[in-house]
C-alpha positions in Angstrom: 150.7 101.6 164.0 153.4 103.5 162.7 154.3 102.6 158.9 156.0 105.4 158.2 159.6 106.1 158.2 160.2 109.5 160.4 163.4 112.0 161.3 163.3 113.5 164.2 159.9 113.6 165.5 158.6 115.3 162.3 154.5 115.9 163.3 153.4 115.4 159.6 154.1 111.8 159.9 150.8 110.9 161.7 148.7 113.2 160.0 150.1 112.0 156.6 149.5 107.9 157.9 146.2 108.5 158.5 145.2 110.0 155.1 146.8 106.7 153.7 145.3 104.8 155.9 141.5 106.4 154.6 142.1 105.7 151.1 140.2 102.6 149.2 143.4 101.2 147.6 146.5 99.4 149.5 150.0 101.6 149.3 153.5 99.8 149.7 157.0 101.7 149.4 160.3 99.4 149.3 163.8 100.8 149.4 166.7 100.0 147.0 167.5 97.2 149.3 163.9 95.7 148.8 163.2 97.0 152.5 159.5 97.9 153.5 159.7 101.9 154.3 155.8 102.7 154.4 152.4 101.0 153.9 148.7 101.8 154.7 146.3 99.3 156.6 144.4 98.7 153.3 147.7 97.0 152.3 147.7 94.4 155.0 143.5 94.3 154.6 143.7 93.2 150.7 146.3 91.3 150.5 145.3 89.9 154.0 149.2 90.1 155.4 149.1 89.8 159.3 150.2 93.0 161.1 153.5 91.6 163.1 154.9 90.8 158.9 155.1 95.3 158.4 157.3 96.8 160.4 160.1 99.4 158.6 162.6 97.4 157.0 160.8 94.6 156.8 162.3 91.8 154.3 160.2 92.2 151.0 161.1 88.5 150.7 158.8 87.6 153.9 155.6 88.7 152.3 156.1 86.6 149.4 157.5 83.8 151.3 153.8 84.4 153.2 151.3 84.1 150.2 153.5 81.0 148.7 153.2 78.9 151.9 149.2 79.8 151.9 149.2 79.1 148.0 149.0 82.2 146.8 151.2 81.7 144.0 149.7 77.9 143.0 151.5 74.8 143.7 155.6 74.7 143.5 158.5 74.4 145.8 158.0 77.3 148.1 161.4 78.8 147.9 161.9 78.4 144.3 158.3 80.7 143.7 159.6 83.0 145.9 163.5 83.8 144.7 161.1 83.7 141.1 159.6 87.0 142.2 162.3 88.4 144.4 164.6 88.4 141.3 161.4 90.2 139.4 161.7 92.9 142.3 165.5 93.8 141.8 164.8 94.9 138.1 162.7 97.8 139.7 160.7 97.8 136.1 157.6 99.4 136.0 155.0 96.4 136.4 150.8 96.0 136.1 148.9 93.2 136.8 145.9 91.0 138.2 145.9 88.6 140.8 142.9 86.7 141.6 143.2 85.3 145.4 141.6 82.0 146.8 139.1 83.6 148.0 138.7 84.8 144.5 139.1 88.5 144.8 140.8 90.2 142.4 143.3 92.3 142.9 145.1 94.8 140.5 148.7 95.7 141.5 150.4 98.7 139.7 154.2 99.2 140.6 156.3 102.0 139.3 160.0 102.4 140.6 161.4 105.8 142.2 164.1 108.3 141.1 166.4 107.0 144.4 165.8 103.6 144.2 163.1 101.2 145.3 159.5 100.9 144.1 156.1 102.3 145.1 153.2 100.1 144.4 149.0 100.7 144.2 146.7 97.6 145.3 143.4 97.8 144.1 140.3 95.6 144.7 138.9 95.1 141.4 136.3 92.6 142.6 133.4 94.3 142.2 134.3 95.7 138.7 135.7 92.1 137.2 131.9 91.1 138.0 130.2 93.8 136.4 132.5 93.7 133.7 131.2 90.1 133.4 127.7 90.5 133.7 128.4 92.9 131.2 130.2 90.6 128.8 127.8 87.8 129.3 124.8 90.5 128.7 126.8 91.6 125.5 127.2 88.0 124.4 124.0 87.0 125.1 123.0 90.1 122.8 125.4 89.7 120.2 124.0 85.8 119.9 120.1 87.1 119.7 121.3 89.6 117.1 123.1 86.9 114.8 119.9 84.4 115.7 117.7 87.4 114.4 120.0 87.9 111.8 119.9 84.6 110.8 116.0 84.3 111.4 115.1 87.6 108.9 117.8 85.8 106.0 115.1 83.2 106.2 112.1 84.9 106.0 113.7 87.4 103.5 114.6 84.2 101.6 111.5 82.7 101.8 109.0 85.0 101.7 106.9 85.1 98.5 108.2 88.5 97.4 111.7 89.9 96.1 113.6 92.4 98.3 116.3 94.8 97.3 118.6 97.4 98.9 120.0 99.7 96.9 121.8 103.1 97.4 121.6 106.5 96.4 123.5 105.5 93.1 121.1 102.7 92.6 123.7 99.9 93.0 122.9 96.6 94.7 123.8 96.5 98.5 121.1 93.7 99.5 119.2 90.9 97.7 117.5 87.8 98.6 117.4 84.9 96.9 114.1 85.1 95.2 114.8 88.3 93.8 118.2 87.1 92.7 116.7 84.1 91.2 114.3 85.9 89.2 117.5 87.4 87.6 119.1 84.0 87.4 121.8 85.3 89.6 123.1 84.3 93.4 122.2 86.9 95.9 126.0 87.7 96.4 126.6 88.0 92.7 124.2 91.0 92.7 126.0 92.7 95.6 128.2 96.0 94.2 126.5 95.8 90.8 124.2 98.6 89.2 120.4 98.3 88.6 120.7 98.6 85.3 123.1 96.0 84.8 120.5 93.5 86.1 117.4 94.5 85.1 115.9 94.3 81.6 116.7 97.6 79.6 112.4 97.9 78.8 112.1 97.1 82.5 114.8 99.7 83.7 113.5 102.5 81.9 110.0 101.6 83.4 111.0 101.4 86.6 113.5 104.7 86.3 110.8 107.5 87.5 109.7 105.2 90.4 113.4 105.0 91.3 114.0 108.5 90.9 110.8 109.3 93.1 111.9 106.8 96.0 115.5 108.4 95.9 114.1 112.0 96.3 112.0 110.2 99.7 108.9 109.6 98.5 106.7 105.8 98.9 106.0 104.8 95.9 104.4 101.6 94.6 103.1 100.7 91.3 102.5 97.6 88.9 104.4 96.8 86.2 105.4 94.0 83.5 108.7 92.8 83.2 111.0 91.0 81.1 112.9 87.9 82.8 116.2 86.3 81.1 114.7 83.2 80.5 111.9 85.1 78.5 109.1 85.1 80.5 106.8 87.7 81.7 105.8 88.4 84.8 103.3 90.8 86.5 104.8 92.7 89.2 103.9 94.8 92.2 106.6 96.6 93.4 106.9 99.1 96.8 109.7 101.5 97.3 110.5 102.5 100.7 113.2 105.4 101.2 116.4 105.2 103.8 116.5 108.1 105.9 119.1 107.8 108.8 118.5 110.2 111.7 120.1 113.1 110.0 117.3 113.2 107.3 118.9 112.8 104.1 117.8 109.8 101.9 120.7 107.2 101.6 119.1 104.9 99.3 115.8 102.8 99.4 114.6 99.3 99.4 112.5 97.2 97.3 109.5 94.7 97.5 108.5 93.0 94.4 105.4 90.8 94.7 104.7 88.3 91.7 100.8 88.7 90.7 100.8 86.7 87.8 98.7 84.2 89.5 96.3 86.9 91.6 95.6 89.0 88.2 94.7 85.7 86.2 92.7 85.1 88.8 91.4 87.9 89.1 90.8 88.3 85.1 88.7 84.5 85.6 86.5 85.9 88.6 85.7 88.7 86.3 84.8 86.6 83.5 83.0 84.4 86.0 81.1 87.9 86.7 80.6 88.7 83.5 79.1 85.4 82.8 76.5 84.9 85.2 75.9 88.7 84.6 75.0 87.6 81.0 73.2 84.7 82.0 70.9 86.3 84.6 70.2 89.4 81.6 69.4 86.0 79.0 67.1 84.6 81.1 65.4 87.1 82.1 64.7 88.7 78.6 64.7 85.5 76.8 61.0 84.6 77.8 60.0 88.1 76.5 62.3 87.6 73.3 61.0 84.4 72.9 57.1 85.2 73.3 57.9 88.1 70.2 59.7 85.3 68.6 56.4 83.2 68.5 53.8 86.2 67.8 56.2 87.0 64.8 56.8 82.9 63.3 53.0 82.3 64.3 51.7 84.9 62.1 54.3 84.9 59.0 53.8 81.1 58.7 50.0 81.2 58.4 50.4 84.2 56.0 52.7 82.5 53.9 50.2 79.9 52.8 47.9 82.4 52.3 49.7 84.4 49.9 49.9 83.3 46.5 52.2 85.3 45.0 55.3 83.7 45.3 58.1 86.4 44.3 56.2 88.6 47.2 56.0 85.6 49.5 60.1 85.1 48.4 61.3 88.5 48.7 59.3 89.6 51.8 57.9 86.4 54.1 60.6 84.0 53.8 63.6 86.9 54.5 61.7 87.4 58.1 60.6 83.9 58.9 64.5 83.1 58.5 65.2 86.0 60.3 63.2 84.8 63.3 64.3 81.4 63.1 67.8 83.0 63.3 67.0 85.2 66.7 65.4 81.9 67.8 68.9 80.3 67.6 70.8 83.1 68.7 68.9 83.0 72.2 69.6 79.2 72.5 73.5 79.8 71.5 73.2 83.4 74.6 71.5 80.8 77.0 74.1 78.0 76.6 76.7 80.5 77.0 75.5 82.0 79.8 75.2 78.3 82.1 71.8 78.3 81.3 71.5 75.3 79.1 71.6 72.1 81.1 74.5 69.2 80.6 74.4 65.6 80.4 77.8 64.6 82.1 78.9 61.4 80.9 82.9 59.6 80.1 84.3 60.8 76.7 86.7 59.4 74.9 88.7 62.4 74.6 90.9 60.7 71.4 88.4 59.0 70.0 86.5 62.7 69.6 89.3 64.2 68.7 89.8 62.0 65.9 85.9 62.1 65.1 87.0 66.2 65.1 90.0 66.2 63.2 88.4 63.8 60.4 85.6 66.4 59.6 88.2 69.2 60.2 90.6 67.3 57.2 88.0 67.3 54.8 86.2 70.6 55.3 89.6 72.7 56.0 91.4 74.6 53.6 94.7 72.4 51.9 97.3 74.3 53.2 96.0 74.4 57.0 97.8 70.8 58.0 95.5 69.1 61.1 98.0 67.3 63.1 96.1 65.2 66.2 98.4 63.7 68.7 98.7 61.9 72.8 100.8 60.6 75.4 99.1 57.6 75.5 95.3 56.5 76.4 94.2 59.7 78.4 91.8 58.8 81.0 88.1 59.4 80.2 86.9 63.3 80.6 83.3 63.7 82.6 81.8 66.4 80.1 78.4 66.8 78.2 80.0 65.1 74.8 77.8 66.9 72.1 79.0 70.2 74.0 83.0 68.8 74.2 82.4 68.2 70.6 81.3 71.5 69.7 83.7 73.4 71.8 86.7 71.3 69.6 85.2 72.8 66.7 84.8 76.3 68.0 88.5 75.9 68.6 89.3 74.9 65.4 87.4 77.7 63.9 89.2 80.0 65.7 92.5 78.8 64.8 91.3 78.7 61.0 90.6 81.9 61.3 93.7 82.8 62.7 96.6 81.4 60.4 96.7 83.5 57.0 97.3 81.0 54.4 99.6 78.4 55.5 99.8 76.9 58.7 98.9 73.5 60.6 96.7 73.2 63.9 97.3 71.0 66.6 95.2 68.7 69.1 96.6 66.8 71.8 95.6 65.4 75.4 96.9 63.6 78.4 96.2 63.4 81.9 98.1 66.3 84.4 97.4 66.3 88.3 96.2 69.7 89.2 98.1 70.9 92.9 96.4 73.8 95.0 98.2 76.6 94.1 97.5 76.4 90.0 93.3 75.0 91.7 93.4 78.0 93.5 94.3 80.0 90.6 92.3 78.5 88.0 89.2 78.1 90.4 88.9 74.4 90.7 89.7 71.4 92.4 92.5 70.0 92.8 93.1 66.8 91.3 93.5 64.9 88.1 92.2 66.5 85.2 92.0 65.1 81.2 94.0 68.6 79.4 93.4 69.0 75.6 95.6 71.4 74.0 94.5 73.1 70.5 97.3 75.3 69.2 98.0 76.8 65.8 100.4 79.1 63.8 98.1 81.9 63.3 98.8 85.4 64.0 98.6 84.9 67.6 96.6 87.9 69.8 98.3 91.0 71.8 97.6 91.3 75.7 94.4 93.0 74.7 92.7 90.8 73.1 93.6 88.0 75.4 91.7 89.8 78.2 88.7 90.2 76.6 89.1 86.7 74.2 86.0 84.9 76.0 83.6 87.9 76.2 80.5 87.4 74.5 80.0 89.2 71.4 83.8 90.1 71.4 86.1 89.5 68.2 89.1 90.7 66.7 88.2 89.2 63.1 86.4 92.3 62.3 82.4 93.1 61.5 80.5 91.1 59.7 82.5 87.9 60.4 80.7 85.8 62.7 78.9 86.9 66.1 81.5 86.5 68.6 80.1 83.6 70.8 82.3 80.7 69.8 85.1 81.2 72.6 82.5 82.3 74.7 80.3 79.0 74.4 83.6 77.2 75.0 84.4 78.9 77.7 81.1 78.7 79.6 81.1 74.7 78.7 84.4 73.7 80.4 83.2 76.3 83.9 80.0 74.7 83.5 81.7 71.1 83.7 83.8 72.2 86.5 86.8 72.0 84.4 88.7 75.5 83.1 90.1 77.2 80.0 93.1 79.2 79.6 95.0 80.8 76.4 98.6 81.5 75.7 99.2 83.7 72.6 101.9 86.5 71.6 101.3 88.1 68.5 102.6 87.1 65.3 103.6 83.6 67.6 100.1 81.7 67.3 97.7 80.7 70.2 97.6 77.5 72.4 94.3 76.7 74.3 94.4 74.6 77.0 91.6 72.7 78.3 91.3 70.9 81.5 88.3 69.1 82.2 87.7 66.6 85.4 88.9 63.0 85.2 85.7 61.1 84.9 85.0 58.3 88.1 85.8 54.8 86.9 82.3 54.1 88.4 80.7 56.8 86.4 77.0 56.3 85.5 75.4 56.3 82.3 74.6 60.1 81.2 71.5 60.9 81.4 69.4 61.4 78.4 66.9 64.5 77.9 63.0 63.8 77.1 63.2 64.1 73.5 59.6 64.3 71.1 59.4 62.1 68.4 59.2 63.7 65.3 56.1 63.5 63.5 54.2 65.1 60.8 51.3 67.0 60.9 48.6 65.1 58.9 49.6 61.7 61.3 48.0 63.9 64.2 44.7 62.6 65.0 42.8 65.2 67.8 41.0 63.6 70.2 40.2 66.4 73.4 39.4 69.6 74.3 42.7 71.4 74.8 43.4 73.8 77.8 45.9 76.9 77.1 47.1 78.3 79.2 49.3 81.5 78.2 49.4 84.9 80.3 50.3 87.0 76.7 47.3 87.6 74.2 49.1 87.8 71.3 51.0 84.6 71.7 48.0 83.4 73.1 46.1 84.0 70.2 49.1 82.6 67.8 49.1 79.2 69.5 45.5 78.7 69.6 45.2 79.2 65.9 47.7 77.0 65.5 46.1 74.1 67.2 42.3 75.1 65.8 44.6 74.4 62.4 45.9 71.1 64.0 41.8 70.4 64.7 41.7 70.4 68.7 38.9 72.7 70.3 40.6 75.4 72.6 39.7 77.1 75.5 42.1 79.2 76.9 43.4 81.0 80.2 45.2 83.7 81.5 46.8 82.5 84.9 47.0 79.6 87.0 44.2 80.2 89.1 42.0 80.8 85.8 43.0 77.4 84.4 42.5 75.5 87.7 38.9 76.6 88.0 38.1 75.9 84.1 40.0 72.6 85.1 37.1 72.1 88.1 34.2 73.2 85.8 35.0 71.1 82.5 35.6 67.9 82.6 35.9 67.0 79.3 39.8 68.7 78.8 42.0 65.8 77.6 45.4 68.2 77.2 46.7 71.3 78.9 48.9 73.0 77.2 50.4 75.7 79.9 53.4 78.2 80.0 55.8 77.8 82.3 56.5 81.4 83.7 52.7 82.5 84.6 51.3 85.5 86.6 49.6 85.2 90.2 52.7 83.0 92.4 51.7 79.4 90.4 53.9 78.5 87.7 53.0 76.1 85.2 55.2 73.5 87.2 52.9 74.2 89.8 49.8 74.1 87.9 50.8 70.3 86.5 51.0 69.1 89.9 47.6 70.3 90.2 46.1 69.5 87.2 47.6 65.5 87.3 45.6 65.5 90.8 42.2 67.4 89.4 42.4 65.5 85.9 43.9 62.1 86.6 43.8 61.5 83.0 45.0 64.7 81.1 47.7 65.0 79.5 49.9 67.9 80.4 52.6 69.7 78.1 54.9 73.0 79.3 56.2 75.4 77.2 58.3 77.8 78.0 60.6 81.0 76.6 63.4 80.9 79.2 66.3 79.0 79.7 66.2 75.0 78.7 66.9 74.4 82.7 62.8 75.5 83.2 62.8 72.1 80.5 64.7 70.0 82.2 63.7 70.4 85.8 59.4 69.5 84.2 61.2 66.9 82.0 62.4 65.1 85.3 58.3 65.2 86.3 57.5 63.2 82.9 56.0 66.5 81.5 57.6 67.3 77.9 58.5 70.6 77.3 58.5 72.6 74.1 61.0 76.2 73.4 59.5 78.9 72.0 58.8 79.8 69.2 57.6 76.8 68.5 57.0 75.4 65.0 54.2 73.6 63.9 55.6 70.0 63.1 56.9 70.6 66.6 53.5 71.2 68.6 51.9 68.6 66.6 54.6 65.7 67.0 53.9 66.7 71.1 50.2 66.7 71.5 51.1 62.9 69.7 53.1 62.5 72.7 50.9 63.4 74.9 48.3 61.2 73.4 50.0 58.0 73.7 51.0 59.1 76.6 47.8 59.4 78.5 45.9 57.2 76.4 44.7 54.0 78.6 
């Protein structure tokens, strides 16, 4: 091939054609005349010219006339496409461009004009480059639409994850937000963007927050608790974390923030750990009550007798009847710690929750002083409450009491009810079911109570009234009634702003059974006992032992007595004659005086059995379910006497 113009027979022609000819890219040279003076075979290869078309001084109107007839150029009259880009040739202007073939190669051509005249121009196959520029771009794309879907996936959970999150920078200003943290601040998350911390938070709050800030700026984690202030005045408990931004060249930037509400977790919290405390206090009552109680009976049983015996009656008023009282009154006090403490057993039943609330605010009205206003009020006929309603009764008053002793001077107290539905987040929180629940609100004007008080409010034996002013169990009986009727009890109070109590007790079944009534004695007196049987005692302490049976050698009945179960079961064997047995419930040796009843009915077919018992009134009601009636320590005398009558008729043919 020669494709180079020559003079002479200049021996650096060949050499130079075959270095073009090795090269990757196609070469062309036209003359001022648009007349073909050189080319390589990469020319004729890429732009797939046939090899009779280059010769020197070849027309370059023939090669374009070639790729228009073969549709190189599109569709179009083939002369007028090619006199198009002949005329494009004769400017001789510097010219760079891509032209995709029908085979679909691509091919860039670069043309640059010389200093005599005519053009020189580059052909290079950009094929391979076009595609990896296009994998490239799609890869890029493909990226660039996972990163916005990501993007668009962490707004959402940012936005609706139950926490607030910040970014701010080294100068504390706002550079991030979501929307929960905005709307805590009643602001849009782009209305917090560019602003200063301390132009959105709460001055108290700032200043609390400022060392934290200060630590997580110098690149330290930091998280801590912390109230705060919202603009629509409420408070919230907070958890916040602090993370520092360090880029790769160490240096902390700014940090971000995570604010977790626990409003709800410390309430609940604060009820678990009243729930604690209670059935701490419950299981310490019941166990010393029996003990308390067997004291209790030694102490009544021998002032009562000695009483009558002394005749002297300023010694008998100044020394006797002070400590009789007093033991009545620690008699009472372990009933009101048992009750308290879920011990005391409830008949459930539908109340009326206006109708007792009226019965309340009657007595309240006439007992109150004149300038505390009692003001009662509903939405309407609230659906019965399912509640023991001599406890419901007494809790109202508790309430009232405490809201008496609250206002100083004037003031007014409130009751009201209606019916709420109860959904699963506020169940979970206030550790019941969800549902429909009867709420009874008692609010008042009083001095209200600080955050202090308000988390120790229902402890037992707690009160802010100061000493000497009642014992501190009235919130706490309340308290332990509505958990004990599956209901629950919570308090809203600022100080100097009065107190609001709300209680929510379950929606009682419209097919709701009768409540179930307790065994009660009949009250009798002493002389209208008539003895008939030898009586069985049965009580593991000696000294209450000995109280009881002088007692009922006093009431006439002939005693023997027993220590234990097994004791009693084998008197029980040997004398037949016993017509009562008068057991304690808590005995020695694995048989309780449940136990020994059982046995006893089988033994004696026609004994009559009584229980006693110093522990919790439960012990009562699980015998009372047997047909056994059971009597409380300390027990009086009337009392005793008005149950062996029972027991009489009872077992009498």
């Amino acid at each position: 091939m020669c494709a180079l113009a020559m003079n002479g027979e200049d021996r650096l022609g060949p050499l130079i054609q075959a270095g073009l000819d090795r090269i990757d890219q196609g070469l062309s040279i036209f003359d001022s005349e648009l007349r073909l003076l050189a080319w390589n075979r990469q020319f004729l290869d890429l732009l797939g010219f046939p090899a009779h078309l280059a010769f020197v001084g070849a027309d370059f109107a023939s090669f374009i006339r070639h790729n228009a007839e073969r549709g190189e150029y599109g569709p179009g009259p083939v002369e007028a496409l090619v006199a198009a880009r002949v005329a494009d040739a004769w400017k001789f202007e510097p010219h760079s461009f891509e032209r995709v073939r029908p085979d679909g190669a691509v091919i860039h051509v670069s043309g640059a004009p010389l200093p005599d005249g005519g053009f020189v121009t580059v052909y290079t196959d950009v094929t391979a480059q076009k595609e990896r520029e296009a994998i490239l771009e799609e890869r890029a794309a493909d990226r660039a639409a996972a990163l916005r879907q990501s993007e668009a996936r962490l707004k959402i959970i940012a936005n609706e994850v139950p926490a607030g999150i910040a970014h701010l920078d080294e100068d504390l200003v706002v550079l991030y937000a979501n929307s929960r943290f905005a709307k805590a601040y009643g602001l849009k998350p782009e209305e917090m963007i560019g602003r200063f911390s301390r132009e959105i938070l709460a001055e108290e709050t700032h200043r609390v927050a400022a060392p934290y800030f200060e630590q997580a700026r110098m690149g330290s984690a930091v998280d801590f608790e912390m109230t705060i202030s919202l603009p629509d005045g409420r408070r919230k408990d907070i958890r916040t974390f602090l993370r520092p931004e360090k880029p790769s060249r160490g240096a902390v930037i700014g940090f971000y923030i995570l604010s977790i509400d626990i409003t709800r977790q410390k309430a609940a919290n604060s009820a678990l750990m009243q729930s604690r405390k209670m059935d701490a206090l419950g299981r310490l009552s019941s166990g010393i009550s029996h003990d308390f109680n067997n004291l209790l009976t030694v102490i009544s049983g021998n002032l009562l007798p000695l009483r009558d015996k002394v005749a002297d009656e300023e010694l008998r008023a100044e020394y006797i009847d002070p400590a009789i009282a007093a033991a009545r009154r620690g008699s009472g006090l372990t009933k009101r710690l048992l009750t308290l403490a879920r011990r005391q057993p409830v008949a459930p039943a539908p109340i009326d929750v206006d109708e007792a609330i009226a019965g309340i605010v009657r007595i309240l009205r006439s007992t109150m002083p004149e300038k505390i206003e009692i003001i009662s009020s509903s939405r309407g006929r609230a659906r019965p409450a399912l509640a023991d309603p001599a406890q419901f009764e007494m809790a109202l008053l508790n309430l009232a009491m405490n809201a008496r002793d609250a206002i100083r001077g004037a003031g007014e107290i409130r009751f009201g009810s209606d019916v709420c539905n109860i959904g699963s987040v506020e169940a979970e929180t206030l550790k019941i079911r969800r549902g429909r629940y009867v709420r009874v609100r008692v609010t008042d004007t009083g001095i209200g109570m600080s955050r202090e008080q308000r988390d120790h409010i229902f402890e037992p034996f707690y009160t802010s009234k100061g000493e000497g002013v009642g014992a501190g169990l009235g919130l706490t009986m309340v308290y332990a009634f509505v958990r004990q009727s599956n209901g629950a009890i919570r308090v809203d109070s600022e100080a100097g702003r009065g107190s609001a109590f709300t209680v929510l007790l379950p929606v009682a079944p419209r097919d709701a059974p009768d409540p179930v009534r307790a065994v009660r004695v009949a009250p009798a007196s002493v002389a209208a006992v008539k003895p008939r049987g030898l009586v069985l005692l049965v009580e593991d302490d000696a000294d209450v032992r000995s109280v009881i049976r002088r007692e009922l050698v006093a009431l006439g009945y002939p005693v023997i007595e027993a220590g234990c179960a097994r004791e009693a079961l084998e008197l029980a064997d040997q004398v037949r004659e016993i017509g009562i047995v008068l057991s304690d419930i808590g005995l020695p040796g694995g048989q309780s005086g449940r136990d020994l009843a059982r046995e006893i009915r089988e033994l004696l077919p026609a004994a009559g059995v009584l229980l006693m018992t110093g522990h919790a009134v439960a012990d009562s009601a699980e015998a009372a379910e047997g047909g056994i009636p059971v009597l409380r320590k300390p027990i009086e005398p009337k009392d005793l006497a008005a149950a062996l009558a029972r027991v009489h008729d009872g077992s009498d043919p």
